[in-house]
N, C-alpha and C positions, 0 to 999 in steps of 0.2 A: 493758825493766826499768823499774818504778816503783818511786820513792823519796818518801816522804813520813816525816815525823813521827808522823803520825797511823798509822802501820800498826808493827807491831814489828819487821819485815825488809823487805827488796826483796821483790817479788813480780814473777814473769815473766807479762805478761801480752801482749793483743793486741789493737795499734791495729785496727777495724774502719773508720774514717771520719778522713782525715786532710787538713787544711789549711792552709794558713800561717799561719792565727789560731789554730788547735787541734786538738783530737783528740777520740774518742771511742774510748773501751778500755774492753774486755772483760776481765772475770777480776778485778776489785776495786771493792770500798766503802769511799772514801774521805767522810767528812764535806763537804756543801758547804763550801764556804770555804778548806777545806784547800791549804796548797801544797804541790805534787809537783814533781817533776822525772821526765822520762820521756826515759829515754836509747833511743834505736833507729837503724837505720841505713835513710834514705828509698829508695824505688824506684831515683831515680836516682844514687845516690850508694856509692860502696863501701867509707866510714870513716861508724864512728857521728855522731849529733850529741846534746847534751844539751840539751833544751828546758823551759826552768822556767817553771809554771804558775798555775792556781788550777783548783780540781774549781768547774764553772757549776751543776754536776745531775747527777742519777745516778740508782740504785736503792737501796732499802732491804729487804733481806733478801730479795733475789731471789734464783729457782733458778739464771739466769744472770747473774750482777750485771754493771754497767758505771759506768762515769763519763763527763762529758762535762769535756774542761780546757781552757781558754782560754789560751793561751801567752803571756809574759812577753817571756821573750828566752829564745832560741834558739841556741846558740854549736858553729859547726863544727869539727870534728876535722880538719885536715889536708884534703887537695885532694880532687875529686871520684874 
């Protein structure tokens, strides 16, 4: 799920490229600069985590849009 200001509701989208610095996701255009938050739940992990961001780069009115976000801080839900 992405959350931002910049958009009028959550949007369910999907991380394609994921790191402990950041993410790349699929299914939204958010403004560079913009802060997000993007809640998901990692490979290894079986409680979500919410990870607060900034969009580095993206698409602009693409057929399949993306962003690129650079994480902030990152904060766990409960144990693995």
């Amino acid at each position: 799920m992405l959350r931002s200001a910049a958009l009028p509701q959550p949007l369910t989208v999907e991380i394609v490229d994921l790191t402990t610095g950041g993410a790349r996701v699929r299914g939204a255009e958010v403004p560079v600069g913009s802060r997000v938050t993007l809640e998901f739940t990692p490979p290894d992990r079986k409680r979500p985590v919410s990870a607060r961001g900034v969009v580095a780069h993206g698409t602009h009115r693409a057929e399949q849009p993306w962003i690129g976000v650079v994480f902030h801080l990152v904060a766990m839900r409960g144990g693995r």
